[in-house]
C-alpha positions in Angstrom: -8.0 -34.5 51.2 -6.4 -37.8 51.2 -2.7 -38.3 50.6 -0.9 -39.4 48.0 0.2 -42.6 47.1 3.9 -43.0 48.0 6.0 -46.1 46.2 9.5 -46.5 47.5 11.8 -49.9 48.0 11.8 -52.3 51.2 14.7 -52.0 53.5 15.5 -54.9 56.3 13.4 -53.1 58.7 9.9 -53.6 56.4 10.4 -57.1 56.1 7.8 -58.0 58.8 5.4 -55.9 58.2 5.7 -56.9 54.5 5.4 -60.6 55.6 2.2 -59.7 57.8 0.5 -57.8 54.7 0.8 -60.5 52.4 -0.5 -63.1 54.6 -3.2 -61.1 55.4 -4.0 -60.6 51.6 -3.6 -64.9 51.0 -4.0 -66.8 54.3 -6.6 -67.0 57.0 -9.6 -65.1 58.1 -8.2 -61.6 57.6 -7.5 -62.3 53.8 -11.3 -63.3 53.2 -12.0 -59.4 53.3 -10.7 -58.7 49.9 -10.9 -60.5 46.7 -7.6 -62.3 46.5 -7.8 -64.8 49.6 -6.6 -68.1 48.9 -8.1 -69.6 51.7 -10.4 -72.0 50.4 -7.5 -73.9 48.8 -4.2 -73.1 50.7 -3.2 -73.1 54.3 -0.1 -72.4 56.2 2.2 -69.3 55.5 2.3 -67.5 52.5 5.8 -66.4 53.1 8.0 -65.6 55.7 10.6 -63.1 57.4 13.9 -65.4 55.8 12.4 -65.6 52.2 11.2 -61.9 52.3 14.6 -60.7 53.4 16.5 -62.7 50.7 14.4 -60.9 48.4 15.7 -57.6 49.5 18.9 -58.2 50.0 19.5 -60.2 46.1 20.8 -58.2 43.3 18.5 -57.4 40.9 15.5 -57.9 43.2 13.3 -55.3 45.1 10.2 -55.3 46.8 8.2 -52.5 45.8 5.9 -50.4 48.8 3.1 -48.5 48.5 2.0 -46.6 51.1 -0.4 -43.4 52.2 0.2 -41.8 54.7 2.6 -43.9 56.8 0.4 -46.7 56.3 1.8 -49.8 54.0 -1.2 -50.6 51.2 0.3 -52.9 49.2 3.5 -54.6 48.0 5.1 -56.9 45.6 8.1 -58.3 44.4 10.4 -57.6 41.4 13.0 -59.6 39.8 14.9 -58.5 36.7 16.3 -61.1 33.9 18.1 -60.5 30.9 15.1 -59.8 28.9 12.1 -60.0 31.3 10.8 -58.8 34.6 9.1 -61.4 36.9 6.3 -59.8 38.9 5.5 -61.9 42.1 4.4 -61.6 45.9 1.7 -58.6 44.5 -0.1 -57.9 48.0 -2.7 -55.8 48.5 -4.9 -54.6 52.0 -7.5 -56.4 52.6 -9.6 -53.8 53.4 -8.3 -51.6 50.3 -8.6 -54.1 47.8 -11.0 -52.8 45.0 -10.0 -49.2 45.4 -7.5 -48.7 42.7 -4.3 -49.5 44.1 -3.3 -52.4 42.8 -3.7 -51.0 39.5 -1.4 -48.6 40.4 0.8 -50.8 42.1 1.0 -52.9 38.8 1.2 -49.6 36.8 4.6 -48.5 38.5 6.1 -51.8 38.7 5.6 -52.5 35.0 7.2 -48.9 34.9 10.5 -49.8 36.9 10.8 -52.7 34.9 11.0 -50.8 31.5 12.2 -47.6 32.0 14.5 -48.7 34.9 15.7 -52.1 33.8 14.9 -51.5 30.3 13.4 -55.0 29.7 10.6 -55.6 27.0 7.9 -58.1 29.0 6.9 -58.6 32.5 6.1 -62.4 33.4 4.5 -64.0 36.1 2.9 -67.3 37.5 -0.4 -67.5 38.9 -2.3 -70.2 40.5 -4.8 -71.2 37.4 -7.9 -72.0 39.1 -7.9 -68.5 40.6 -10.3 -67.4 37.0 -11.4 -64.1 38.8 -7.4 -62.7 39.4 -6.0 -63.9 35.7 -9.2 -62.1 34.6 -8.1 -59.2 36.4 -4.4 -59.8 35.0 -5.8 -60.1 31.3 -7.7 -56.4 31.4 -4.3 -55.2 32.3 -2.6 -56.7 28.8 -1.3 -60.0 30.7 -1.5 -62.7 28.1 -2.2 -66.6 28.9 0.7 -68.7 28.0 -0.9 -72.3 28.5 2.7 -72.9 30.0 2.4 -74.4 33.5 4.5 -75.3 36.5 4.0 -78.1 39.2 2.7 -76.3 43.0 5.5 -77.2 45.3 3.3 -80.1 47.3 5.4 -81.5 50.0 7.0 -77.7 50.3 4.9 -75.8 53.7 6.8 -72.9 53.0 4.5 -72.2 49.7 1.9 -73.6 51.8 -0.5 -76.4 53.0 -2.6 -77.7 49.9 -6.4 -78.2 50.3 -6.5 -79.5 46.6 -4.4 -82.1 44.6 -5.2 -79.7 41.4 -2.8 -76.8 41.9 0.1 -75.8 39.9 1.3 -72.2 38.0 0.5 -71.0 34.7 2.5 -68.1 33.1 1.6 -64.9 32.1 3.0 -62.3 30.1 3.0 -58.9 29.1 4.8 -57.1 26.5 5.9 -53.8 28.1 
């Protein structure tokens, strides 16, 4: 029998595996053995050990874990506003991609966010040519905005750009 599915919030000492997970869910060789590389269009780091420890040490922002049996699955971040939830940095295994847990991941971070936070939507920014993951965002509710943001060319810490077509569009989902 396999075990459960634990969620619980980083702490300083998760921060590098964190940073390792989602760069090998994004970046490099290792990320082209799930779904969600961004390889073909992006070099450089995804994130790194300062930015991920800023995240966990902010008020109102957590990094939520997932993890089976001692082993760290998946992760992501979450930032509260007024009246919203931002949902970003959504890593999952490589290898366990397509198995359900970032549905579940999604599932209990859409949760914290209303019946923690008690906001109404959760909003987030994907990269818009990446058709196959806002697909996978709209069966899960996420709505298309048409709003977009500029990619942060010039900015390696987001990144080395293989493209001059990037930028953000915002999604959103009533919770």
């Amino acid at each position: 029998m396999t075990d459960p599915i634990q969620f619980r919030y980083a702490q300083p000492e998760d921060v590098d595996q964190i940073v390792d997970l989602v760069e090998s869910g994004y970046r490099g060789e290792r990320s082209r053995q799930g779904w969600t590389t961004e390889a073909d269009f992006l070099q450089g780091q995804r994130t790194d050990t300062v930015s991920v420890s800023e995240l966990i040490s902010t008020a109102g922002s957590l990094i939520l874990l997932a993890e089976q049996g001692g082993l760290l699955l998946a992760c992501a971040h979450l930032q509260r506003n007024p009246i919203y939830a931002y949902f970003g940095m959504f890593s999952v295994r490589p290898e366990c991609q397509s198995a359900g847990i970032g549905r579940q991941m999604l599932s209990e971070a859409e949760r914290i966010a209303r019946a923690e936070w008690g906001v109404a939507e959760m909003r987030m920014t994907v990269i818009d040519i990446r058709s196959e993951l806002i697909a996978w965002y709209e069966r899960r509710g996420y709505l298309r905005t048409g709003e977009h943001q500029p990619f942060p060319y010039g900015d390696e810490r987001f990144g080395i750009p293989l493209r001059q077509d990037l930028r953000f569009e915002l999604l959103c989902k009533r919770l």
